[in-house]
C-alpha positions as CSV (number, residue, x, y, z in Angstrom):
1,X,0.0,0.0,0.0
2,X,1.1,3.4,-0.8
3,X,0.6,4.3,2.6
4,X,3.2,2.8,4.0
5,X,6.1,3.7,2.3
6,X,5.6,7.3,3.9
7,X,8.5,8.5,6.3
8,X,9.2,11.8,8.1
9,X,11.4,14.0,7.0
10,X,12.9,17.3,8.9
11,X,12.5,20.1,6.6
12,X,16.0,21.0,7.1
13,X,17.3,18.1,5.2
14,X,15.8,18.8,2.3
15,X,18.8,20.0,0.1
16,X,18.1,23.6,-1.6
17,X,21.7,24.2,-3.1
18,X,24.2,21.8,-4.1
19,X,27.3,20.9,-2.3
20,X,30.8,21.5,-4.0
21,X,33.1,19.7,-5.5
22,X,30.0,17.3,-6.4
23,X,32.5,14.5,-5.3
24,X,31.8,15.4,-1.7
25,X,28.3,14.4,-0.8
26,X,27.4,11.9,1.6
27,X,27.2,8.2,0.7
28,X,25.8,5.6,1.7
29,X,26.6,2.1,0.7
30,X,24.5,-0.5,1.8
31,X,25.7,-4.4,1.3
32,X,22.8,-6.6,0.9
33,X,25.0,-9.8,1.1
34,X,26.5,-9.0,4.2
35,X,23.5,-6.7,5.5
36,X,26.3,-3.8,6.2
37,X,26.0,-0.4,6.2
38,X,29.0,2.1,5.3
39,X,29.0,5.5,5.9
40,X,31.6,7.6,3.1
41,X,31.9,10.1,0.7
42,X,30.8,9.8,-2.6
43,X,34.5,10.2,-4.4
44,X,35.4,7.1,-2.6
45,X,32.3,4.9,-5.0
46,X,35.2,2.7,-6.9
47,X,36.3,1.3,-3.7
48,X,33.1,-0.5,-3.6
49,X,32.1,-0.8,-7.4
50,X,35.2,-0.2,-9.2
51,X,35.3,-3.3,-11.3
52,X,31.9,-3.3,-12.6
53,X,30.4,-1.5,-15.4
54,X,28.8,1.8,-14.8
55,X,25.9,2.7,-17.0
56,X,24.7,6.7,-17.3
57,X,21.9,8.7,-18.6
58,X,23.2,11.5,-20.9
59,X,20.3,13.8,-21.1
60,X,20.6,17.1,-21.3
61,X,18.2,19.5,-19.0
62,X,17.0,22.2,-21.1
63,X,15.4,25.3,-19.6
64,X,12.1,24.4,-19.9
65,X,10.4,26.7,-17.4
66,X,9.0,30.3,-19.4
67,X,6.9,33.1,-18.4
68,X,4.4,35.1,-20.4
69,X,1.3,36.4,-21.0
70,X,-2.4,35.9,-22.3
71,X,-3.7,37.6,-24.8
72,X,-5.9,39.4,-22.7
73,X,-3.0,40.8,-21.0
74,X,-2.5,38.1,-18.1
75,X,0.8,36.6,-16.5
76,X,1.3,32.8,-17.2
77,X,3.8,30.7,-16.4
78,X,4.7,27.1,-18.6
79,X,7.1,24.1,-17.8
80,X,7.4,22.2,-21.3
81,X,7.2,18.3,-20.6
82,X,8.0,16.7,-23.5
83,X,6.7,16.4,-27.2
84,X,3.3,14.8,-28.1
85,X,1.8,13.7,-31.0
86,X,2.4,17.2,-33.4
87,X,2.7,19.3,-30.9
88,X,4.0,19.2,-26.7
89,X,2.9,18.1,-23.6
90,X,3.2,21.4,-21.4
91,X,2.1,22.4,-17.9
92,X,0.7,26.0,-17.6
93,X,-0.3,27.6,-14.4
94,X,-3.2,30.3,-15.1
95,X,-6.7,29.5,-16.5
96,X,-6.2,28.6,-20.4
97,X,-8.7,27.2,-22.3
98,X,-8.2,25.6,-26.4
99,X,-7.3,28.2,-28.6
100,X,-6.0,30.0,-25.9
101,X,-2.4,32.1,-27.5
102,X,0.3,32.9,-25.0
103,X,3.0,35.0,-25.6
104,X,6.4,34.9,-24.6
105,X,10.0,36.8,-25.5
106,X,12.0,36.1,-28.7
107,X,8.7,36.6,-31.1
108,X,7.1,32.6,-29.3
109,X,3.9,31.9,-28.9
110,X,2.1,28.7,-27.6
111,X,-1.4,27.7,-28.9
112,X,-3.5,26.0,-27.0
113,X,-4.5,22.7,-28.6
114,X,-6.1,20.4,-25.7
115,X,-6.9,20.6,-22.0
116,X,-5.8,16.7,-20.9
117,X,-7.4,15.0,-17.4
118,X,-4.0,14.5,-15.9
119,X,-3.6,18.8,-15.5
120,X,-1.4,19.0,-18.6
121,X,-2.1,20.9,-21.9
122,X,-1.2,20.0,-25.4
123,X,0.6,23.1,-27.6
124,X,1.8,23.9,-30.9
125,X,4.8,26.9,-30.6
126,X,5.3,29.1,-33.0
127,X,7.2,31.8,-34.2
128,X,6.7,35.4,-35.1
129,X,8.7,37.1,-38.3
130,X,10.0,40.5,-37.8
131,X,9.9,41.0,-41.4
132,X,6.9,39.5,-42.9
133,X,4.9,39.1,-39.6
134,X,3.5,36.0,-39.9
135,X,3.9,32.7,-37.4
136,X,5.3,29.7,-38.1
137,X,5.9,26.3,-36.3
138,X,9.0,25.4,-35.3
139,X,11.3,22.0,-34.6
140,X,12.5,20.7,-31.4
141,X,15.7,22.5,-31.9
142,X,14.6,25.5,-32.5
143,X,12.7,25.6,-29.7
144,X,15.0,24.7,-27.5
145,X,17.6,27.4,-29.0
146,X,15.0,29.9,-28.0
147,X,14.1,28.4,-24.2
148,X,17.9,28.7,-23.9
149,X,17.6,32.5,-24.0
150,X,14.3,33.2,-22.4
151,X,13.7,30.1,-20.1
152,X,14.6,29.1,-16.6
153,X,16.2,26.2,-15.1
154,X,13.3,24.1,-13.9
155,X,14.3,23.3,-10.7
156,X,11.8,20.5,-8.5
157,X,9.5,22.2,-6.2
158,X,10.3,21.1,-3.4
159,X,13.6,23.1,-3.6
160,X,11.4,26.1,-3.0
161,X,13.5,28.9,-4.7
162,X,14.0,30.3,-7.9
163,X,16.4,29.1,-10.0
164,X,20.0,31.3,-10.1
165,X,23.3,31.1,-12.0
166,X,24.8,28.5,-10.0
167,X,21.9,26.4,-11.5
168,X,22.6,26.7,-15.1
169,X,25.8,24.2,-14.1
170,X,25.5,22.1,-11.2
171,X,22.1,21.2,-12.0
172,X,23.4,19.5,-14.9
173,X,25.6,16.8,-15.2
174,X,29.3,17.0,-16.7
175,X,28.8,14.4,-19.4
176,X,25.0,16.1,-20.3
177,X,24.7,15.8,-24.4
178,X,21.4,15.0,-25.4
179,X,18.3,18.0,-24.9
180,X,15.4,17.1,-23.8
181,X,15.1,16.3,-20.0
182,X,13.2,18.4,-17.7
183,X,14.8,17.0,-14.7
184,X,18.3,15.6,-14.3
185,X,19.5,12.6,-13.3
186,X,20.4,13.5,-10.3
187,X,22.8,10.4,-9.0
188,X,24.7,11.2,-11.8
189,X,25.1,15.1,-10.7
190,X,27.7,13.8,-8.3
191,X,30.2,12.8,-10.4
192,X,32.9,15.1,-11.6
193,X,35.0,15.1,-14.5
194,X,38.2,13.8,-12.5
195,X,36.0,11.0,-11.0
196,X,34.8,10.0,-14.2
197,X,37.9,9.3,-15.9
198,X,38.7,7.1,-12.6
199,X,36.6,4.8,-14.0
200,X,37.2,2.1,-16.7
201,X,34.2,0.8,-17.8
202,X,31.5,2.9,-18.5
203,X,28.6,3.1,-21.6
204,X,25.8,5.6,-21.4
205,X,22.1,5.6,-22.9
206,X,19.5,8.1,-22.8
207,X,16.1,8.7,-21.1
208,X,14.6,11.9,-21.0
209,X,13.3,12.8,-17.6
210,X,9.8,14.2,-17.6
211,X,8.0,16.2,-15.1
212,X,6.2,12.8,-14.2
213,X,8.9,12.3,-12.5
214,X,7.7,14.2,-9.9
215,X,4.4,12.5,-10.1
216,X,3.2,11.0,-6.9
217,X,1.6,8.0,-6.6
218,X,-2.3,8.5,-5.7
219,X,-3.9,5.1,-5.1
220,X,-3.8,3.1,-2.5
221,X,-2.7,-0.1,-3.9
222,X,0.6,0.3,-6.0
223,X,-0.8,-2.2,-8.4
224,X,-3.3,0.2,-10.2
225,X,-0.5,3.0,-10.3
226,X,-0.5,4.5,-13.7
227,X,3.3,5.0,-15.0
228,X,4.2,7.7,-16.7
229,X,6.1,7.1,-19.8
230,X,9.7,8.9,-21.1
231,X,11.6,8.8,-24.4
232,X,14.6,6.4,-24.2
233,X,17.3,5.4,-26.6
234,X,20.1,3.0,-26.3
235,X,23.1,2.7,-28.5
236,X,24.3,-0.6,-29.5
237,X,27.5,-1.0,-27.7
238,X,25.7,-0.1,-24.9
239,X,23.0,-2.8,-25.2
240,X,25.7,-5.5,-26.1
241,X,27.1,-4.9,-22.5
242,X,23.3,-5.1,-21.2
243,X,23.2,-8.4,-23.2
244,X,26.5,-9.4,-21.6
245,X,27.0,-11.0,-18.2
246,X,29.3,-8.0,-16.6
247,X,28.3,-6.7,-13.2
248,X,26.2,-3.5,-13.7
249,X,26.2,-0.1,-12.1
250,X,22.9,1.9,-12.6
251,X,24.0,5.3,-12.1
252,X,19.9,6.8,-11.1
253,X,16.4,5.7,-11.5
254,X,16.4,6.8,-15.2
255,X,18.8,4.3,-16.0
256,X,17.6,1.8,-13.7
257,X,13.6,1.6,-15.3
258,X,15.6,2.0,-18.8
259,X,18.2,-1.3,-18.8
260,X,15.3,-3.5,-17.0
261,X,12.9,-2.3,-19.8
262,X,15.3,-3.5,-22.5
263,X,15.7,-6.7,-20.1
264,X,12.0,-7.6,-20.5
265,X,11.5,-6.1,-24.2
266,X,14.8,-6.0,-26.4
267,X,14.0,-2.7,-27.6
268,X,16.6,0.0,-28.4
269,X,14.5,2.9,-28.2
270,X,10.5,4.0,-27.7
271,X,8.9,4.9,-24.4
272,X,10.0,3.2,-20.8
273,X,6.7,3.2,-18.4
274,X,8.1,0.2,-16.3
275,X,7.0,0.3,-12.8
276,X,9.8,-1.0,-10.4
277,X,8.3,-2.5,-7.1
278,X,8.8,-5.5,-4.7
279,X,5.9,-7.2,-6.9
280,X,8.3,-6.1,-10.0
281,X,11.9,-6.5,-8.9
282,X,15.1,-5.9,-11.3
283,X,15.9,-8.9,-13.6
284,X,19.6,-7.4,-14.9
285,X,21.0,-4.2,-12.7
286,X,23.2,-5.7,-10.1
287,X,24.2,-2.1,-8.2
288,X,22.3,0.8,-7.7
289,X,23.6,4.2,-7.0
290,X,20.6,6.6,-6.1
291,X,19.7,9.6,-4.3
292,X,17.2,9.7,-1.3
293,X,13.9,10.2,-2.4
294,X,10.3,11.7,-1.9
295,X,8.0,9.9,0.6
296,X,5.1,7.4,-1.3
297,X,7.1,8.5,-5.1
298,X,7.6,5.9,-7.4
299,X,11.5,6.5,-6.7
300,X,11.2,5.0,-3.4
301,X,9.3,1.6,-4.4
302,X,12.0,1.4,-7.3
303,X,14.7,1.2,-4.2
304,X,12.2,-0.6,-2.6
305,X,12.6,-2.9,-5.6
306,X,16.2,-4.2,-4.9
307,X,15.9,-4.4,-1.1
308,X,11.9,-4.3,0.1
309,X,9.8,-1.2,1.9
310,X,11.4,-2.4,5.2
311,X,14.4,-2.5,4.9
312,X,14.4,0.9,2.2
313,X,12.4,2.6,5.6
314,X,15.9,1.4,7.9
315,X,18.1,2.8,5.4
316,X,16.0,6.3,5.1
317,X,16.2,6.0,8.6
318,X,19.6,6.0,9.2
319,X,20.3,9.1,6.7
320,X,18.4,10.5,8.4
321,X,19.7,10.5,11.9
322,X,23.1,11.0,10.2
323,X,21.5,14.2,8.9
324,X,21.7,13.0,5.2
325,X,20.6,15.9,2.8
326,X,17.8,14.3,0.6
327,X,16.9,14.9,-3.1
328,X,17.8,16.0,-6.2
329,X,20.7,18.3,-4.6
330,X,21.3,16.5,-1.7
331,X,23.8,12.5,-0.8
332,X,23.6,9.9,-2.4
333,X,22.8,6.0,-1.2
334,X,24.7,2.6,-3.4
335,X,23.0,-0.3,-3.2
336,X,25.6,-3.4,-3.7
């Protein structure tokens, strides 16, 4: 039940800046074989996992978050999700209704095309001419280009501030290549560039993170959970390591729900909606290298997944009295 993977958290642990170097977060390293716990810092991972074979996400965040205005003169605020069908899943706070226009810097404009169930809206963007005046739609690209120079860093909200300078960077990791996330993957914000090339064997796919990330889970039995779903792709030398029988690192969730999708399905690249539980366990990733997460998310059962709610509660437990910092900014927990 949902219900009980709730925990209490002091608000003070909640992490609302990032630490620096990245390398010197908290970590905890849990041993399921020998049911120990190990209390470090993250720079010292290899002693633990340094023979096996990490796997990263190499999405890129873009700055998805944008302010506006209405036609009729009103402020509005939109976080772009993710494209969908011909146009893009977006969230928008203020009233909009279908045919709505909203009007941003940089000659963009969103049209509203549907109001969905789920709180999200579906828009076309498009862009003004200076010289002829007239609007046209645009590609991925070019919309990112433009959110680049009018948008915001789309920080979580539980971070409760707006997003500064220091954001553009360390909320972003160093090996970030691909556009399209709207969250990062935040395990792998911890690693620096001198860390990385400590470690031999490494491969890296892609899943973009959505805002469903930040989803939470609203039924009471886990079971009827609706998933949300995010683009994924993996290269082929990547998946012939996935097909091989080397000891994997999972560096996040993202990467996690994106090698055991290929581990039930084969498939290269599509949309990953896999639901990790206790009733849905890992099949491939040995290791898992994670961040603390938000009470009764999907994150947690996905830990929950490799170890059960019990002994996921302990662990969250024990960060906590050791005054842990928890989320996307804060330690980080391996699972070996």
């Amino acid at each position: 039940m949902v219900s009980s993977y709730d925990y209490n958290l002091p608000e003070n642990l909640i992490a609302r800046y990032p630490v620096t170097p990245r390398d010197s977060a908290k970590l905890l390293v849990y041993d399921r074989k020998t049911d120990r716990i190990t209390h470090t810092v993250f720079r010292n991972i290899l002693d633990f996992v340094g023979e096996s074979h990490f796997i990263f996400n190499n999405t890129k965040v873009i700055k998805a978050r944008i302010f506006g205005t209405k036609e009729t003169g009103g402020k509005v605020e939109l976080l772009l999700n993710r494209p969908y069908r011909d146009g893009y899943l977006v969230y928008i706070r203020g009233k909009v209704k279908p045919g709505s226009r909203l009007f941003f810097d940089k000659g963009l404009m969103a049209e509203v095309v549907e109001l969905l169930d789920d709180g999200s809206r579906v828009v076309k963007f498009k862009v003004k001419s200076e010289k002829c005046k007239t609007e046209k739609e645009i590609d991925f690209l070019q919309l990112v280009k433009i959110l680049e120079e009018i948008g915001h860093v789309p920080l979580p909200p539980y971070i409760k501030r707006e997003d500064e300078k220091i954001d553009e960077k360390e909320y972003q990791t160093v090996f970030a290549k691909k556009e399209g996330a709207v969250a990062a993957p935040t395990a792998s914000l911890h690693f620096t560039d001198e860390l990385l090339n400590k470690i031999d064997k490494k491969s890296y796919l892609t899943l973009h993170v959505g805002a469903g990330t930040f989803k939470p889970v609203d039924v009471e039995d886990i079971r009827e959970h609706k998933m949300h779903s995010e683009f994924f792709e993996i290269p082929e030398d990547t998946a012939r390591v996935l097909d091989g029988s080397e000891e994997i690192v999972a560096v996040g969730t993202t990467v996690t729900r994106t090698v055991e999708y290929y581990a039930r399905t084969g498939k290269l690249s599509g949309e990953c909606d896999l639901f990790l539980n206790p009733l849905n366990p890992p099949i491939r990733v040995n290791h898992l290298l994670t961040n603390f997460h938000l009470p009764k998310s999907t994150l947690i059962m996905l830990v929950a997944a490799f170890i059960g709610r019990k002994k996921t509660l302990e662990l969250y437990e024990e960060a906590i009295k050791n005054e842990y910092r928890f989320y996307s900014y804060g330690d980080a927990m391996l699972i070996i």
